[in-house]
N, C-alpha and C positions, 0 to 999 in steps of 0.2 A: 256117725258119732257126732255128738257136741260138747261144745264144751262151754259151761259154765263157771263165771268166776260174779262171788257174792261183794259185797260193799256195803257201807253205811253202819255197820257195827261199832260200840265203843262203850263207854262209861255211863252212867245215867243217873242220877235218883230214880227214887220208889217216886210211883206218878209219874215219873216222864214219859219221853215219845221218843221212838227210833224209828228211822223209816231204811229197811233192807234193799236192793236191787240186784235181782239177777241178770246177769248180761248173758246173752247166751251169742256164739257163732258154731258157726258149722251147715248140718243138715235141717232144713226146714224146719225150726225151734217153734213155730205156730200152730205145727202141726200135731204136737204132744203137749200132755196135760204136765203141768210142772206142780213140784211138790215143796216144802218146805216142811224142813224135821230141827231138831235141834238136840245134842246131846252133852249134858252136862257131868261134871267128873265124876267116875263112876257108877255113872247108870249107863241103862242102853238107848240108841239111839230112838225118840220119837218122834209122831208125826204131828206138826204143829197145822200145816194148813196146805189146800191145794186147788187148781184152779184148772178147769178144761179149754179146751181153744176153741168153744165159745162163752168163755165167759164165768159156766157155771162153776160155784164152789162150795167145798167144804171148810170143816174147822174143827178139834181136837174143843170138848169142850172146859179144859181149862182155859184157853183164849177167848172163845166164843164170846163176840160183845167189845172187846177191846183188841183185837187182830184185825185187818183188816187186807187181803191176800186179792192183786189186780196185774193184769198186765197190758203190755203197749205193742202189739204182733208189730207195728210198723220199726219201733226201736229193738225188736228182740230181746224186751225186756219185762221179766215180770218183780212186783214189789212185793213187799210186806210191810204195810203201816202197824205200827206198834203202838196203841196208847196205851196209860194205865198200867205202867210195867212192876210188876213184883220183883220183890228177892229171887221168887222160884224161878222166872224167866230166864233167872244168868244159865246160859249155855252157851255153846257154839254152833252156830245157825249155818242150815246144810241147804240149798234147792238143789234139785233133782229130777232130771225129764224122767215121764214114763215111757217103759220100753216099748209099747204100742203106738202108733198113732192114730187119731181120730177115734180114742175110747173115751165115749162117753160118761161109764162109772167114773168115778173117782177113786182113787187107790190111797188107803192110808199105811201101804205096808213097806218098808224098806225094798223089798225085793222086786216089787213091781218099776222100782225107779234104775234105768240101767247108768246112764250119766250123772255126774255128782259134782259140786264146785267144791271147794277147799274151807268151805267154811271162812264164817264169820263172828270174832267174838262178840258176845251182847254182854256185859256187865251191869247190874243193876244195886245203888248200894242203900243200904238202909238208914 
């Protein structure tokens, strides 16, 4: 198991920048692809962006171009730069390890993520 806890969440204008971090401890956090979903009030939860432990990644293409999804194996840490932020963006920002390790795909589906952090709010205001 690992455990994730998210950061860098808060208030913003339309146009700003947030930069997210997920911290992870536990079992070998380098070794799995981590996810980032975000779900806002009354929808269901989606998949915003994700990244594999080397490197490669995807992106949900409402973000695509203004997301930016990296991490640091030596801090056990992976981020989400956020420019260009919309209205639509306000949610509650989730990372997520995959329950595999050393999968190559990339998973954009809730269920493939078995560890989850507590979420972080993003507010973006017009």
């Amino acid at each position: 198991q690992v455990q994730l806890v998210e950061s860098g969440g808060g208030l913003v204008q339309v146009g700003g920048s947030l930069r997210l971090s997920c911290s992870a401890s536990g079992r070998a956090f380098s070794m799995y692809a981590t996810g980032w979903f975000r779900q806002a009030p009354g929808k269901e939860r989606e998949f915003v962006a994700a990244i594999n432990w080397s490197g490669d990644n995807t992106y949900a293409d409402s973000v695509k171009g203004r997301f930016t999804v990296s991490r640091d194996n030596a801090k056990n840490t992976v981020y989400l730069q956020m420019n260009s932020l919309k209205p639509e963006d306000t949610a509650v920002y989730y990372c997520a390890a995959d329950r595999v390790p050393w999968r190559v795909q990339l998973e954009r589906i809730v269920s493939s993520y078995g560890d989850w952090g507590q979420g972080t709010q993003v507010t973006v205001s017009s």
